[in-house]
N, C-alpha and C positions, 0 to 999 in steps of 0.2 A: 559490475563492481560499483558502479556509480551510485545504482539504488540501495547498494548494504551502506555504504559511505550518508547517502541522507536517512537512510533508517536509526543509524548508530548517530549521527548528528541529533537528531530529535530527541532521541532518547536521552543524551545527554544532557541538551536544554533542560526536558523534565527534569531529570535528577538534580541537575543546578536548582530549579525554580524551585523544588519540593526538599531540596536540601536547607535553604535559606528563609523557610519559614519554620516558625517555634511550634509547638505538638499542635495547640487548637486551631490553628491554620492549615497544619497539616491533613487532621484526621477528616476536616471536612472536605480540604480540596482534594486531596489524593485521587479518592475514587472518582472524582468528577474527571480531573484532569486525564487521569489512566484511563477509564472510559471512553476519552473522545480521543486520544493519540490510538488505540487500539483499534476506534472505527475509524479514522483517517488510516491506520496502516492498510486496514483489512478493503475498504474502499480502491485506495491506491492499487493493492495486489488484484481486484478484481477489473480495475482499469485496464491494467497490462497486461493481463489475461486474456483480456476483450481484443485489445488492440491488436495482439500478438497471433489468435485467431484469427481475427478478421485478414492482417494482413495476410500471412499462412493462406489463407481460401482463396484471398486475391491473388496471391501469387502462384498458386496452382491451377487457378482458372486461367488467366493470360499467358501460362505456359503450357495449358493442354494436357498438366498432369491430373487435374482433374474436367473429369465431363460430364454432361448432362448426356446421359443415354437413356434412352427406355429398353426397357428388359424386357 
């Protein structure tokens, strides 16, 4: 819940920042600003992913559900 909570925060900010400027402000920043909260989401979601594997394997190795066998 915590990560929907800073996702929908962010978002917010943009639409604040992108509400509060007038069209030619707009039509240039937009795409720049959208662009880079889209790779900071998609970075972020690739982080947790990592982390959540990794821990996952560590903690299946230190509890012997998973093993190194040869077949």
């Amino acid at each position: 819940m915590n990560i929907l909570r800073v996702f929908s925060l962010l978002l917010l900010i943009a639409l604040g920042v992108l509400i509060g400027m007038n069209n030619a402000q707009l039509q240039s920043f937009a795409f720049v600003e959208i662009g880079k909260v889209i790779t900071i989401i998609i970075t972020i979601i690739i982080i947790i992913i990592t982390i959540t594997a990794t821990t996952g394997a560590a903690t299946g190795v230190a509890t012997g559900e998973i093993r190194n066998e040869k077949v």
